[in-house]
C-alpha positions in Angstrom: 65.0 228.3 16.6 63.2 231.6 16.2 61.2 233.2 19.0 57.9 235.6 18.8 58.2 239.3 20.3 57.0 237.3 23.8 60.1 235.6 23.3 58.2 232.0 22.8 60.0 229.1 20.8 58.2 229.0 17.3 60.4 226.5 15.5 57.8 224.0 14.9 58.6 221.5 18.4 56.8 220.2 20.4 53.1 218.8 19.1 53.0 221.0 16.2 51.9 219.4 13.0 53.6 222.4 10.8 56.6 224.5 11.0 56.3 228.0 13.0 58.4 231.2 12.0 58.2 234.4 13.0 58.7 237.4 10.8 59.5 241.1 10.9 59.5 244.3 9.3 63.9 243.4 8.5 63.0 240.1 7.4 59.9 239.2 5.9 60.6 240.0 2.5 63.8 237.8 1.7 62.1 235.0 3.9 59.1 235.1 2.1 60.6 234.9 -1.4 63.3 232.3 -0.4 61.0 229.7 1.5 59.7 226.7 -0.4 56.3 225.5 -0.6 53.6 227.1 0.6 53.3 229.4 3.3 50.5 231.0 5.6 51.1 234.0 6.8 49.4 235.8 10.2 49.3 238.9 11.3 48.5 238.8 15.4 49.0 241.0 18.0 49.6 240.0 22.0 46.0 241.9 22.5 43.9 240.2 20.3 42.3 237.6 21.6 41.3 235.7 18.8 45.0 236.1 17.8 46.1 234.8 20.9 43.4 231.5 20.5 45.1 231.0 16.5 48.2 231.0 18.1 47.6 228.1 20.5 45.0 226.0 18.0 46.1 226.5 14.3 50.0 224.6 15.0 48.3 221.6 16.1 45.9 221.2 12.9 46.6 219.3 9.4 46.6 222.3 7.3 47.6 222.3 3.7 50.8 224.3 4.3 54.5 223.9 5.0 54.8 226.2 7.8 53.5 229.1 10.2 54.7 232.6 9.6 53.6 235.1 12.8 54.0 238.6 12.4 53.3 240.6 15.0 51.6 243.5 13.8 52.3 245.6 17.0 55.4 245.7 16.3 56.0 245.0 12.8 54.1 248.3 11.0 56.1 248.2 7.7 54.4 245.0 7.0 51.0 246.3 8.4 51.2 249.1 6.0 52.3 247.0 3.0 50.3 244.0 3.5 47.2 246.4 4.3 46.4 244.7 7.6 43.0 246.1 8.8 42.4 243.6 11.1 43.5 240.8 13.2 44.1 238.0 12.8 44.9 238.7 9.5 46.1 235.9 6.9 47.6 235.5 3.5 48.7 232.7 1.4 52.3 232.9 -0.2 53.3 230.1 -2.4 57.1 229.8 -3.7 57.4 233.4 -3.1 54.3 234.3 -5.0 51.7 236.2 -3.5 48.4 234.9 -4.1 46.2 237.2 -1.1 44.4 237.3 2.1 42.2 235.0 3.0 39.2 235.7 5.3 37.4 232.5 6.6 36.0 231.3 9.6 39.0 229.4 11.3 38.0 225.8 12.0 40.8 223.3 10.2 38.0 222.6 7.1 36.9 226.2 6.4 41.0 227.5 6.9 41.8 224.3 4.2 39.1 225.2 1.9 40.1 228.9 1.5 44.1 228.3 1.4 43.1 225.8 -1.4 40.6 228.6 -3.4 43.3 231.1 -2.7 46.1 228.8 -4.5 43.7 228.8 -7.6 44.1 232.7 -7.9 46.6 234.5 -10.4 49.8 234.7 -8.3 50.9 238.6 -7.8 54.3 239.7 -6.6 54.4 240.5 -2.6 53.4 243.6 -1.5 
């Protein structure tokens, strides 16, 4: 079970249609390449409100994805910095450890399913 910097469960139990993992600055890197399928990634912050409503709505919708990845971007600036994380909530689309970019929708379940979709038809890139 892995926990968020509030020290939350994000495993994936309870009601939530996909997988949750958090991520840091030590590990994102080797998890990202290493995990199968496909992969949203969020940047959120405990301030952020709309960060805060993603994380209660978006593990209960049928998203095209195998799993969650939160990284706090408080405390996680290494990934800020390489990911190029202007602002929150900030998501990205990593596929069988390929890279294939942010995505910048409006987040209702069709809108988030449509862009991860366009996003998967983009030339892959190695992570950042």
């Amino acid at each position: 079970m892995y926990t968020d910097s509030e020290h939350r469960p994000v495993d994936g139990g309870g009601s939530s249609i996909v997988k949750e993992q958090a991520l840091t600055d030590l590990d994102i890197d080797q998890q990202l390449l290493g995990l199968p399928g496909i992969s949203l990634v969020l940047f959120t912050s405990v301030g952020c409100s709309g960060c805060r409503w993603a994380h209660q709505q978006l593990p209960g919708w049928q998203l095209p994805v195998d799993r969650l990845c939160w990284v706090d971007a408080g405390h996680n600036g290494g990934a800020v910095e390489r990911y190029q994380v202007f602002h929150l909530p900030a998501l990205f689309v990593v596929c069988e450890g390929q890279f294939f970019g942010q995505i910048q929708t409006r987040l209702t379940p069709s809108e988030l399913t449509d862009a991860i979709h366009q996003a998967l038809t983009r030339t892959p890139e190695d992570l950042p």
